[in-house]
C-alpha angles and dihedrals in degrees: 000000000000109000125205120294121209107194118215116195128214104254113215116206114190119207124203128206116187097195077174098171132181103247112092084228088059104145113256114275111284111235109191109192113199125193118202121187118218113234106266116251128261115268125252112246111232121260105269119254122264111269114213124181132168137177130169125208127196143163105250107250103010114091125253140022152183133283130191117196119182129180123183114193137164122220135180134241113246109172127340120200104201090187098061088022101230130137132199121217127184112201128218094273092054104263123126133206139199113232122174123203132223129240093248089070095089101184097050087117092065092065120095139179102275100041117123112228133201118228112184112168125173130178126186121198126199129190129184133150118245128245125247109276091016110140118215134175140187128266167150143206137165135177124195132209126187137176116286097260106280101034123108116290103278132143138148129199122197123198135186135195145202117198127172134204142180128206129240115167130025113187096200084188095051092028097229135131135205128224131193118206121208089255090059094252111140127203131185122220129196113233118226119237106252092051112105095222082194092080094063127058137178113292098043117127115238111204129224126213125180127176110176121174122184118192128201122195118170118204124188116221 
């Protein structure tokens, strides 16, 4: 990944000096030329590394559990149109992504190619099946924050998610088990050993949660 470069020039500073004397025979004027070279500028630190992190928590014999992935990442600034608000990053590997911004985010035109920015993102998942009689519905809701106008570019945005399931198969043999989502979509789980398949049956509802949170920060090199 190429990082900025900040280009210093070689400055030339020309001296004169006029030794005119009297005598027809007086030596040509003496011109001394100096070159000085400015100091070179500090290098640009390479973008830090992803960061990528999972675990995974259960209650030993009940299905189901929870899972927490994060990933931290920096990216860089390529290009940013504040007309059409949309900024380019290129992330350490190379790749590089659109992202437009929305008009709550009051300091975006603060933010220039060049600048390093911090992604942090996390998502939680929870799975659990629901108890007989338990009434679920679908759903989701999201809240966004964003710098007091002048601050830094910052923002985060938090979503979170219902999503229900019925089964429709259990393969006691291969310990898996089938769910069916509202749009028709199926999708097959493993089932971990110290579960007792025998407690659950076709028909029950298997709930979704999903929690995601993604995190800017701009910093200015």
């Amino acid at each position: 990944m190429k990082s900025k470069k900040i280009l210093g020039g070689v400055i030339t500073v020309i001296a004169a000096l006029n030794l005119g004397a009297c005598a027809k025979s007086a030596p040509a004027p003496v011109v001394a030329e100096t070159e000085v070279e400015a100091e070179p500028a500090p290098a640009v630190a390479p973008l830090a590394p992803v960061s990528e992190n999972t675990e995974s928590v259960y209650v030993e014999g009940v299905a189901g559990g929870a899972m927490l992935q994060t990933v931290t990442l920096e990216a860089e600034v390529v290009s940013v149109d504040q007309e059409q608000r949309t900024v380019i990053l290129r992330g350490p590997e190379g790749k590089e992504v659109s992202v437009r911004v929305g008009k709550d985010a009051v300091n975006f035109y603060q933010v220039a190619a060049g600048d390093r920015v911090n992604v942090a993102m996390a998502r939680e998942l929870v799975i659990y099946v629901a108890d007989d009689g338990e009434a679920e519905s679908d759903g989701t809701a999201a809240i966004a924050v964003g710098a007091e106008e002048g601050q830094r570019p910052a923002g985060a945005v938090v979503a979170s998610s219902k999503v229900t399931a019925k089964i429709t198969a259990i393969d006691t043999d291969a310990r898996t088990a089938t769910v069916s989502f509202e749009d028709g979509e199926e999708e097959t789980f493993n089932v971990r050993p110290d579960v007792d398949m025998s407690k659950y049956s076709v028909g029950q509802e298997v709930v979704f949660l999903i929690t995601e949170m993604l995190a800017l920060e701009v910093k200015k090199l």
